[in-house]
Chimera marker file (.cmm) of the C-alpha trace (Angstrom):
<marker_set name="trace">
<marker id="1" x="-21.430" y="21.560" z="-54.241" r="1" g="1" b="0" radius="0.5"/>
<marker id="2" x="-24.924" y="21.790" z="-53.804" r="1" g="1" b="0" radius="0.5"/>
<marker id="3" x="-27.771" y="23.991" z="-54.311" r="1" g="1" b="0" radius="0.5"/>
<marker id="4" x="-27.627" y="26.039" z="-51.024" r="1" g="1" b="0" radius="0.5"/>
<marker id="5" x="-23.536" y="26.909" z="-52.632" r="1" g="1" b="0" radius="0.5"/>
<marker id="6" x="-25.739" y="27.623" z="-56.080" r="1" g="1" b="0" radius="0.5"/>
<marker id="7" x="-28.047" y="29.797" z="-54.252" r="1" g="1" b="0" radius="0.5"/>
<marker id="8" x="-26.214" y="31.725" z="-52.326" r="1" g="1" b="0" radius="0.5"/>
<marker id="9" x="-23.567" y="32.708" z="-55.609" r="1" g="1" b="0" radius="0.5"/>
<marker id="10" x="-26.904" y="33.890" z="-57.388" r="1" g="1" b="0" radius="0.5"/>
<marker id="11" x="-28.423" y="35.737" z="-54.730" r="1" g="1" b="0" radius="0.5"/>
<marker id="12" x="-24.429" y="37.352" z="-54.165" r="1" g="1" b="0" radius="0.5"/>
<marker id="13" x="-24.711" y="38.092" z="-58.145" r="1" g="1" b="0" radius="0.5"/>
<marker id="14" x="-28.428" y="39.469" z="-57.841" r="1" g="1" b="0" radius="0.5"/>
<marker id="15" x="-27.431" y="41.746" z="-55.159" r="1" g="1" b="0" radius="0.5"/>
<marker id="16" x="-24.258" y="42.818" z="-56.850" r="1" g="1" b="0" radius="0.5"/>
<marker id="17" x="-26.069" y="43.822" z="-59.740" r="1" g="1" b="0" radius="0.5"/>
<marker id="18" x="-28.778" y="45.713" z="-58.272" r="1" g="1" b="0" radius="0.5"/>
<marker id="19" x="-25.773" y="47.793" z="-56.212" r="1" g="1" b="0" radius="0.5"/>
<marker id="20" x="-24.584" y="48.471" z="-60.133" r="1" g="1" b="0" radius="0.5"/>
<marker id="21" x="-27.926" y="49.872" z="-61.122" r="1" g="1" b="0" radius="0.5"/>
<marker id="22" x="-29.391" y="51.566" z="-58.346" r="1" g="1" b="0" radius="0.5"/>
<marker id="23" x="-27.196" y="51.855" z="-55.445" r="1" g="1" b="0" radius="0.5"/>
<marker id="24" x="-28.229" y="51.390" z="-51.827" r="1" g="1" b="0" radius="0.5"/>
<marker id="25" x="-30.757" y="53.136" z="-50.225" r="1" g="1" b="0" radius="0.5"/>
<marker id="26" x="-30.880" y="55.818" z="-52.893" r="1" g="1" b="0" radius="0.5"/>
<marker id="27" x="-27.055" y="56.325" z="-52.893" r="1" g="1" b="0" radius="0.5"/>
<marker id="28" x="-24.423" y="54.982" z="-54.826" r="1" g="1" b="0" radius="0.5"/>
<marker id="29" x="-24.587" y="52.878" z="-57.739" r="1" g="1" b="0" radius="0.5"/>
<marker id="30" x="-22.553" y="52.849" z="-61.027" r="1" g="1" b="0" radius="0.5"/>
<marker id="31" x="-25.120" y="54.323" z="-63.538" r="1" g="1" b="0" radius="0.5"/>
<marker id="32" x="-25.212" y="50.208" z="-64.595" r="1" g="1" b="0" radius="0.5"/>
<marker id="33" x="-21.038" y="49.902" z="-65.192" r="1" g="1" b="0" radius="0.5"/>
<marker id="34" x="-20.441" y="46.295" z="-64.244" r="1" g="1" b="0" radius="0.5"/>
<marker id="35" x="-18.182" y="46.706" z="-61.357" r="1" g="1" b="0" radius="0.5"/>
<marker id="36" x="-15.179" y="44.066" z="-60.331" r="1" g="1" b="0" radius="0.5"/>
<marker id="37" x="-17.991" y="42.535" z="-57.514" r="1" g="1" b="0" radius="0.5"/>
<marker id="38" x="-20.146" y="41.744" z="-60.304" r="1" g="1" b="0" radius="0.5"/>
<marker id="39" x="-17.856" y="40.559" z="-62.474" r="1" g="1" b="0" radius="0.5"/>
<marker id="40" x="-15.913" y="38.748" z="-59.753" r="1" g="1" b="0" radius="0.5"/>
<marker id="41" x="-20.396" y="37.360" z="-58.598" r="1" g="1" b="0" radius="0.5"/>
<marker id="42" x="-21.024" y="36.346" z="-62.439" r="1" g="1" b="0" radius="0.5"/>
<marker id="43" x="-17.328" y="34.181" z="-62.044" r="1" g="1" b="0" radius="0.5"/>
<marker id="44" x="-18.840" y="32.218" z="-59.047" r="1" g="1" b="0" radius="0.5"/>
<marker id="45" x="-22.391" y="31.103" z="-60.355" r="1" g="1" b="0" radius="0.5"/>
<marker id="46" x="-20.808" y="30.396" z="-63.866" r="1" g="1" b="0" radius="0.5"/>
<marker id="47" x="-17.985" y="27.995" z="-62.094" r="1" g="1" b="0" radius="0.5"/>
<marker id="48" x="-21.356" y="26.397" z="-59.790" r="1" g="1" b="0" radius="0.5"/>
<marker id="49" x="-22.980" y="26.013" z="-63.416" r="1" g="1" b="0" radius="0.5"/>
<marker id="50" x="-20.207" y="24.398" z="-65.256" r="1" g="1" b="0" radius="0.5"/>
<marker id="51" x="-19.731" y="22.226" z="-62.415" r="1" g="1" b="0" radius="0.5"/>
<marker id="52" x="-23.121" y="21.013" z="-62.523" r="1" g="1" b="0" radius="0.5"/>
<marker id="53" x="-23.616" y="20.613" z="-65.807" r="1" g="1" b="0" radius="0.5"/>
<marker id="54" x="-20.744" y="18.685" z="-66.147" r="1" g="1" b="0" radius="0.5"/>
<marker id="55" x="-21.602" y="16.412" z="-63.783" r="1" g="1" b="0" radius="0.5"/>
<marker id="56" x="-18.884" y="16.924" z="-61.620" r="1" g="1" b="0" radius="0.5"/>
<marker id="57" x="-21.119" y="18.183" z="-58.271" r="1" g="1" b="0" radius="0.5"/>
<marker id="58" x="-23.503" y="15.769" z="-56.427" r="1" g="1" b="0" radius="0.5"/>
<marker id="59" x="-26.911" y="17.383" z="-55.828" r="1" g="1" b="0" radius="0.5"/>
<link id1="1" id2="2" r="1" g="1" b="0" radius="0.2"/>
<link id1="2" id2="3" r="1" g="1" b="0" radius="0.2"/>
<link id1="3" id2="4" r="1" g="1" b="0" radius="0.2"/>
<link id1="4" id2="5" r="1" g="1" b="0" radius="0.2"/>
<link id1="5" id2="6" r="1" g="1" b="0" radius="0.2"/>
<link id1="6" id2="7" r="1" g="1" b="0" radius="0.2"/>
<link id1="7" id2="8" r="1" g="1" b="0" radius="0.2"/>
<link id1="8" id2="9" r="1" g="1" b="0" radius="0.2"/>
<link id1="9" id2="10" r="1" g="1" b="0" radius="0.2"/>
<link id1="10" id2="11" r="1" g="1" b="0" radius="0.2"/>
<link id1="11" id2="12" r="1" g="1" b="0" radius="0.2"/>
<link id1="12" id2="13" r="1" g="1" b="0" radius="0.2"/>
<link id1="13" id2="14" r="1" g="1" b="0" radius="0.2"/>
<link id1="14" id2="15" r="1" g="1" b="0" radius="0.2"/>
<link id1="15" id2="16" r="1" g="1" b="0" radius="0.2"/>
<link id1="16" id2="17" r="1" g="1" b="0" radius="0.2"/>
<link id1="17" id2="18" r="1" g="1" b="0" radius="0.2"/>
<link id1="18" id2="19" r="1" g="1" b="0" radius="0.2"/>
<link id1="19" id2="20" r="1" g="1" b="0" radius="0.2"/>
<link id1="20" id2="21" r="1" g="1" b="0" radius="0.2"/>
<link id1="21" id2="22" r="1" g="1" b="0" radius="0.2"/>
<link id1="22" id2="23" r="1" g="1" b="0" radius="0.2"/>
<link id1="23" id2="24" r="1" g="1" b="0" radius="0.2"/>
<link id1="24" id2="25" r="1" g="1" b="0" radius="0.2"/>
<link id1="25" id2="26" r="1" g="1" b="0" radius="0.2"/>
<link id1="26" id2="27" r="1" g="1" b="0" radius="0.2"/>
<link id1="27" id2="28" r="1" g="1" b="0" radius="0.2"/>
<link id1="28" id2="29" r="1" g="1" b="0" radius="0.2"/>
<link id1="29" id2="30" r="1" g="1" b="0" radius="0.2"/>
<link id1="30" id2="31" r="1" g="1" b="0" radius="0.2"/>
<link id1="31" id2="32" r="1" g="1" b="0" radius="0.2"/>
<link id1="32" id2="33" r="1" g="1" b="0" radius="0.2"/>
<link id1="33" id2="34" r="1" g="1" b="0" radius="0.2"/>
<link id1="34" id2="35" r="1" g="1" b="0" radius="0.2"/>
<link id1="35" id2="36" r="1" g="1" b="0" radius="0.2"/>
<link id1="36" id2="37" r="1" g="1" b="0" radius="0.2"/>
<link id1="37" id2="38" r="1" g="1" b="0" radius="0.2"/>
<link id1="38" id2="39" r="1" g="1" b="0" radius="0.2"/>
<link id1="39" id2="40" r="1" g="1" b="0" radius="0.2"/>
<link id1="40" id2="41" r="1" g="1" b="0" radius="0.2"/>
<link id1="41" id2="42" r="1" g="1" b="0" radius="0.2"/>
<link id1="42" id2="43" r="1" g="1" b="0" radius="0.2"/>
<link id1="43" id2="44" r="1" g="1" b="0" radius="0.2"/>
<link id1="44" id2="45" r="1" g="1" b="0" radius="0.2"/>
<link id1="45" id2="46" r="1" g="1" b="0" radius="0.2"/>
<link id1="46" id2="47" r="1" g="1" b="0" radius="0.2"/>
<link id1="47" id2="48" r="1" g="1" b="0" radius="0.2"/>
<link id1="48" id2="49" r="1" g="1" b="0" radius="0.2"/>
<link id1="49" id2="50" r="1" g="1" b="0" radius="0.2"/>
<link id1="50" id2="51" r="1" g="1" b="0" radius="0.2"/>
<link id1="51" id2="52" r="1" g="1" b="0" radius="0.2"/>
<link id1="52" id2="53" r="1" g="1" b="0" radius="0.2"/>
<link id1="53" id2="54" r="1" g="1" b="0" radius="0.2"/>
<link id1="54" id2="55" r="1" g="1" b="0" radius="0.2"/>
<link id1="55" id2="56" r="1" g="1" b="0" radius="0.2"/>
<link id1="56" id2="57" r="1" g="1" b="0" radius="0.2"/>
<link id1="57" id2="58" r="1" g="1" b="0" radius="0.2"/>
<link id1="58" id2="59" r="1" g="1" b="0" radius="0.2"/>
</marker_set>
């Protein structure tokens, strides 16, 4: 891994969020309920993280 793969799972995660809150282009959104995307987003960076932390990803 590096930190593009980091970047790109927190920008994904960002995004998915921001679809949760507010929807796209003034439609949609889910009032804030975390939906599976986010969930499934938050999965991905916190795998990156653990990785990194542990040492187990060169930079």
């Amino acid at each position: 891994m590096n930190d593009k793969a980091l970047i790109v799972a927190a920008q994904k995660l960002v995004q998915s969020v921001e679809k949760d809150v507010n929807g796209i282009h003034g439609k949609g959104g889910n009032g804030g309920l975390t939906s599976d995307d986010t969930i499934r987003a938050a999965g991905e960076v916190r795998v990156l993280l653990s990785k990194l932390e542990d040492g187990r990803c060169p930079r």
